[in-house]
C-alpha positions in Angstrom: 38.2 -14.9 49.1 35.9 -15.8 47.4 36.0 -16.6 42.9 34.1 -14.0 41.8 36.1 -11.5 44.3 39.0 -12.8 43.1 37.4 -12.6 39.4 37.0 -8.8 39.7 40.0 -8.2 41.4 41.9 -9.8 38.1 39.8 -8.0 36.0 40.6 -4.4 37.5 44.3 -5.1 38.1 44.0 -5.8 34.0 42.4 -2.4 33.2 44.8 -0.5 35.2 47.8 -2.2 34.1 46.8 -1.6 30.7 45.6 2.2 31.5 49.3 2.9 33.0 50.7 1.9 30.1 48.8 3.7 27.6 48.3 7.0 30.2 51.4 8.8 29.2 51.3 11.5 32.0 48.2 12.0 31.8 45.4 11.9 35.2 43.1 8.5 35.1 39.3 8.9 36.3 38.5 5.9 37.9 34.9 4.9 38.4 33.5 3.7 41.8 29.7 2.3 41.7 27.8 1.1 44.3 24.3 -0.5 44.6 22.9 3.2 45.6 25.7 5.9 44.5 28.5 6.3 42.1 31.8 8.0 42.8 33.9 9.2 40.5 38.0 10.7 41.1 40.5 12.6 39.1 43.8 10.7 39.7 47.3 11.9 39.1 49.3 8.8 39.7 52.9 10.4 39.0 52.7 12.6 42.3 49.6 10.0 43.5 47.2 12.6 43.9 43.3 13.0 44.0 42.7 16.5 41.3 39.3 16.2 42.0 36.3 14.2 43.0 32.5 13.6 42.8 29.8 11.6 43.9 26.0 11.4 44.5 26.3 11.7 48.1 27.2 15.7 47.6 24.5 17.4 49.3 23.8 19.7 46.2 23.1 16.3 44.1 21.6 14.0 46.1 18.9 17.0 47.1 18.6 17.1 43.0 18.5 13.6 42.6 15.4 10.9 42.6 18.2 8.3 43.6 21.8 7.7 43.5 21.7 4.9 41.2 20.7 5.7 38.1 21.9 6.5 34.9 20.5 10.3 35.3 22.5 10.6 38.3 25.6 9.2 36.9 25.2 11.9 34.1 24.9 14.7 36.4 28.4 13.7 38.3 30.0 12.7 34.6 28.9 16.7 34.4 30.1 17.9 37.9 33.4 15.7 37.2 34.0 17.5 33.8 33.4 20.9 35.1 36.2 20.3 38.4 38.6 18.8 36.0 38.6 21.7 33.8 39.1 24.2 36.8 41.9 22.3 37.5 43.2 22.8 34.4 42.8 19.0 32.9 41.2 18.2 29.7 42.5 15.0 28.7 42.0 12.3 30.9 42.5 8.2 30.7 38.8 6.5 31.5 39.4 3.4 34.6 36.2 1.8 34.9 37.5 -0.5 37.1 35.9 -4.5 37.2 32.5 -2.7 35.8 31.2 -3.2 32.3 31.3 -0.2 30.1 27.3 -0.3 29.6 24.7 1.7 32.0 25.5 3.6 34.5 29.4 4.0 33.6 28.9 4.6 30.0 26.2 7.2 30.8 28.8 9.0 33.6 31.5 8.6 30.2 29.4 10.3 28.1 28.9 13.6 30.2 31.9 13.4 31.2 32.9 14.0 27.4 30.1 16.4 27.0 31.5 18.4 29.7 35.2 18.9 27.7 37.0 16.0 29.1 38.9 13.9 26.6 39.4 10.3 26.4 
């Protein structure tokens, strides 16, 4: 393995440790990103569930979308993520970005996200 894996594997173990301590109960949206797509999921770690789940790789966005990997396309699944969570009858959520920065294309996924009704 090699430093910088091990690097950002420290660096997401730290965020989540300190997102399970502050979550009280509540789901954690963890951020996936990828050189061409971003995922996004709806945890429940008490009954370690998925609530829901978006990406660019849905057929609706990525027809929608220039590319994947933009900060446009990170809005529209911060939106799509927002809308599922409040179907499913979450509005407050804890925000996992995982061993990303919070600048770009997470920030911009955040920020719809919040648009949308979730809370965090």
């Amino acid at each position: 393995m090699s430093t910088l894996d091990r690097t950002s594997q420290r660096r997401m173990q730290r965020v989540r440790r300190t997102l399970k301590a502050r979550a009280a109960g509540q789901p954690r949206l963890s951020v996936y990103r990828s050189s061409k797509h971003i995922y996004v999921q709806l945890i429940d770690d008490t009954s370690s569930r998925t609530l829901a789940a978006a990406s660019t790789m849905e057929k609706d966005l990525k027809s929608a979308l220039k590319t994947g990997a933009d900060k446009s396309a990170a809005a529209a699944v911060g939106k799509l993520i927002a809308e599922r969570a409040l179907k499913a009858g979450v509005t407050a959520v804890v925000f996992d970005r995982g061993p990303y920065i919070y600048h770009g294309r997470v920030k911009a996924l955040a920020d719809a996200a919040r648009e949308g009704g979730l809370k965090f």
